[in-house]
BAKESE-981811 format. One record per residue (C-alpha): x, y, z; residue number from 1; residue in three letters. Coordinates in steps of 0.001 Angstrom, whole numbers, plus 500000, padded with zeros to 6 digits. Example, Ala and Ser with C-alpha at 12.3 -4.5 7.8 and 13.67 -1.06 7.14 Angstrom:
REM BAKESE-981811
((512300,495500,507800),1,ALA)
((513670,498940,507140),2,SER)
This chain:
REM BAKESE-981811
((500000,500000,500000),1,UNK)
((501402,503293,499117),2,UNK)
((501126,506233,502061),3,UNK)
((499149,509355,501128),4,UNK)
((501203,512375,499467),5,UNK)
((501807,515373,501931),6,UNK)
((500781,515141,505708),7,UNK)
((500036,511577,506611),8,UNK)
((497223,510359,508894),9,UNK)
((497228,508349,511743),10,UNK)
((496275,505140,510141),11,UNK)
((499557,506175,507883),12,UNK)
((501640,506795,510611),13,UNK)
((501007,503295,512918),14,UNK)
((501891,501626,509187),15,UNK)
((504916,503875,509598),16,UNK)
((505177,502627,512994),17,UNK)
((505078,499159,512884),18,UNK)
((507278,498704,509920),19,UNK)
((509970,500309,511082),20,UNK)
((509378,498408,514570),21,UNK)
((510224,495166,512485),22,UNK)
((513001,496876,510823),23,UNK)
((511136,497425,507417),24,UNK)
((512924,500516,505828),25,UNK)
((509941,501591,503539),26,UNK)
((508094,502406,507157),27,UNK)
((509918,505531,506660),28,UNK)
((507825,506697,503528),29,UNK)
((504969,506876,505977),30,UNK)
((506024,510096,507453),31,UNK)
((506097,513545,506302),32,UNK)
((509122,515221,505858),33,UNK)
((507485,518801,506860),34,UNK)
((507392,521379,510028),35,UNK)
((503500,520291,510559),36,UNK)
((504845,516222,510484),37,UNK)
((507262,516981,513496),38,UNK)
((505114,519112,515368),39,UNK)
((502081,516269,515010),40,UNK)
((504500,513970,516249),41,UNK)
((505396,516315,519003),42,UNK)
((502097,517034,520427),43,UNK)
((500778,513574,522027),44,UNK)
((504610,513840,523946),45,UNK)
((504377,517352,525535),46,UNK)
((500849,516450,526348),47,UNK)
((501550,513677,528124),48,UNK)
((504213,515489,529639),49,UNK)
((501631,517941,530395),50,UNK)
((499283,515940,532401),51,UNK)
((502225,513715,533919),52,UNK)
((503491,516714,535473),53,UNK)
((500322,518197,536905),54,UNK)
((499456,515059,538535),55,UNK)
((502937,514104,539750),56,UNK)
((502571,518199,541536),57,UNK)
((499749,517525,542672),58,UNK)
((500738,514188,544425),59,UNK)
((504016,515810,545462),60,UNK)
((504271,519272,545203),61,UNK)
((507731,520132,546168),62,UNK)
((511535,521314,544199),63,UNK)
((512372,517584,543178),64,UNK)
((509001,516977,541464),65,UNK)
((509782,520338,539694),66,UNK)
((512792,519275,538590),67,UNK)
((511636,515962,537587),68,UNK)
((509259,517097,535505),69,UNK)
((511514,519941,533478),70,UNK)
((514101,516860,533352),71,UNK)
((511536,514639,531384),72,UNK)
((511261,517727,529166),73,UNK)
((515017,517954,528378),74,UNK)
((514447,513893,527767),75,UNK)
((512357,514603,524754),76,UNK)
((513670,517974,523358),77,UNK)
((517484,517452,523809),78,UNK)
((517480,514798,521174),79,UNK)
((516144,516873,518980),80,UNK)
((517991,519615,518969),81,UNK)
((521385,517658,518965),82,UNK)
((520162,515533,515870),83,UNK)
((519161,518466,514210),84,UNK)
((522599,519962,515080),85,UNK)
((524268,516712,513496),86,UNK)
((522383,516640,510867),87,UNK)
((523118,520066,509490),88,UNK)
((526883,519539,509899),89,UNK)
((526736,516332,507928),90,UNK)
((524738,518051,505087),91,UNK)
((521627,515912,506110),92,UNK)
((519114,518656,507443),93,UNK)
((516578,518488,504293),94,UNK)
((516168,514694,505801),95,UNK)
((515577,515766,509555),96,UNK)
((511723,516790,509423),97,UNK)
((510949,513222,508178),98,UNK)
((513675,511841,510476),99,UNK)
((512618,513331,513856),100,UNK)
((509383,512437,513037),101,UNK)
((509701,508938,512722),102,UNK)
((511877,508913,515444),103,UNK)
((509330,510209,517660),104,UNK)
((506590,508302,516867),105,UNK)
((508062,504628,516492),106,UNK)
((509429,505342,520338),107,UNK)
((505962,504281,521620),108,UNK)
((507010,501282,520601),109,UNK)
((509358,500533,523228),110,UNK)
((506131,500203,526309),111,UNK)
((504792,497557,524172),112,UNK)
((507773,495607,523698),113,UNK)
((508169,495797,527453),114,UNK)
((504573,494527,528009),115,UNK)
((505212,491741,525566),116,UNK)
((508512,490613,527649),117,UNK)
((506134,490897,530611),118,UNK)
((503567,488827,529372),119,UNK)
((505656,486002,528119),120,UNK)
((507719,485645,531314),121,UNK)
((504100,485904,533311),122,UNK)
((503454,482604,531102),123,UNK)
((506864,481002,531248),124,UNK)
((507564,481923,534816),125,UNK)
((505215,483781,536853),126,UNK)
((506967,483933,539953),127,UNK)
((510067,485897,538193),128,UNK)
((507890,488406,537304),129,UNK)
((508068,489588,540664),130,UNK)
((511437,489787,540993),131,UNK)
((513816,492062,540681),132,UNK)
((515458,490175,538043),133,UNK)
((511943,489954,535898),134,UNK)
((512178,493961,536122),135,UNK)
((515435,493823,534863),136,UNK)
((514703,491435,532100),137,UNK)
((512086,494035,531037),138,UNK)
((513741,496929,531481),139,UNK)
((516504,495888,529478),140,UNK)
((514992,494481,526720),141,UNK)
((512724,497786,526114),142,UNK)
((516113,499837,526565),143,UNK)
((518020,497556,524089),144,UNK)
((515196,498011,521554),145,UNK)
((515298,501897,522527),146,UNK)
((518571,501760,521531),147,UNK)
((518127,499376,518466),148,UNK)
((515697,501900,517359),149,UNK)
((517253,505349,517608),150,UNK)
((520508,503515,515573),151,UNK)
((518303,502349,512978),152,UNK)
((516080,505647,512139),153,UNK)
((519088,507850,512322),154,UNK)
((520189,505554,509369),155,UNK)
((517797,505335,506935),156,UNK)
((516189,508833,508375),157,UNK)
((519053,510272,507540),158,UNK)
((521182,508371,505314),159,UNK)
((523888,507582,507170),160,UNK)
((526129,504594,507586),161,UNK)
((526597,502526,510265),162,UNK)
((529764,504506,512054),163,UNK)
((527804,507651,511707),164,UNK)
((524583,506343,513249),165,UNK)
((526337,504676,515974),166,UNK)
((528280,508400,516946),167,UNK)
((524772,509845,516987),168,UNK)
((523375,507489,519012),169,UNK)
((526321,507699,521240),170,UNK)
((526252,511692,521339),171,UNK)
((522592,511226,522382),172,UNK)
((523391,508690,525038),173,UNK)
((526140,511070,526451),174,UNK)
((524087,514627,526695),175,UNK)
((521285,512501,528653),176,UNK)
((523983,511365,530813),177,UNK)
((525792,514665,531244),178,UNK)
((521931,516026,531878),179,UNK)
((521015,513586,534563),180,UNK)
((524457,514388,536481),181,UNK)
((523863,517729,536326),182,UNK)
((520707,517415,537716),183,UNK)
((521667,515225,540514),184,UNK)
((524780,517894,541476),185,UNK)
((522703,520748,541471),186,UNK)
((519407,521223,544497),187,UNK)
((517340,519635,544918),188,UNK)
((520268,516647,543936),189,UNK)
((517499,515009,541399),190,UNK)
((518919,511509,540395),191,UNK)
((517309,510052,537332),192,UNK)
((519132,506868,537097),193,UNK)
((516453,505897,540803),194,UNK)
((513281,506535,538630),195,UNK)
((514865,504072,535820),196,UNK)
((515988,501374,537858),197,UNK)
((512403,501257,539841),198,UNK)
((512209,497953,538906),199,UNK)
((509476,495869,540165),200,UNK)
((510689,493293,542852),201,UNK)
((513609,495958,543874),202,UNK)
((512078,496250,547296),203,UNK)
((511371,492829,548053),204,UNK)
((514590,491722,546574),205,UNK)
((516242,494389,549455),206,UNK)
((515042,492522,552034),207,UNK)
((516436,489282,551695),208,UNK)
């Protein structure tokens, strides 16, 4: 099936989606390479971001929820504006619109995966699921894809080869990390990396 000329609809898009989920490079053609295609992609994020924020204030309304919730901000726009950055210097900016885009919708991919993992350890082995090491499990596979992802857009997003890709996926890797230190040096001493490795089973795990 061929995707509709000029700004694509959601039906368009989760084609887009799920082909480049399986690694299936014409996903790509799904997205618009346009101002209006980024900023569509854009919206369900900061809106989520949005409502996240207000509830996670209202629950705890206090500097580190604050900073939490500017740092999950930075998490979504810093990429962005790095890429873009890269992109321009290796003549590749005319590709970023359709790049970015794709980029930010495939990553709600990544919570699926996670709940697939979930699902088929609940059915192999129930009982690890509530362990610390079922958490892991999870957590790493949906970071690995994460990962797997971000490599494989930047190259066919932007038509790059593989040593390329892998430097922007590092440089991406390295302002998060440089981000999240910052934050946990500076009050109210934020630290990301406890909110990522809230696995479940952590506490029980503790105990023994």
């Amino acid at each position: 099936m061929t995707p509709r000329s000029g700004p694509t609809g959601f039906g368009n898009i989760l084609r887009g989606m799920l082909l480049l989920g399986r690694g299936r490079v014409a996903g790509l053609a799904y997205f618009g390479n346009t101002r209006d295609a980024v900023l569509t992609a854009l919206a369900p994020r900061i809106a989520l971001w949005l409502v996240g924020g207000l509830l996670t204030m209202l629950h705890a309304p206090d500097a580190t929820s604050v900073t939490r919730w500017l740092f999950s901000l930075c998490m979504i726009l810093l990429p962005a504006v790095l890429t873009h950055a890269l992109a321009q210097r290796w003549q590749r900016g005319g590709l970023w619109y359709r790049y970015i885009a794709a980029a930010w919708w495939t990553d709600w991919l990544s919570p699926f995966v996670m709940l697939a993992v979930a699902l088929l350890i609940a059915l192999g082995s129930p009982a690890l699921l509530e362990t610390f090491y079922g958490g892991l499990i999870i957590n790493g596979v949906g970071f690995a894809y994460s990962l797997w992802m971000t490599w494989f857009i930047a190259r066919i997003g932007l038509g790059l080869g593989v040593g390329r890709a892998m430097l922007l996926l590092g440089a991406v890797l390295l302002s998060l990390a440089v981000m999240a230190e910052i934050t946990a040096l500076l009050p109210p001493h934020y630290v990301p990396w406890h909110d990522f490795m809230a696995l479940p089973g952590a506490t029980s795990t503790a105990k023994h």
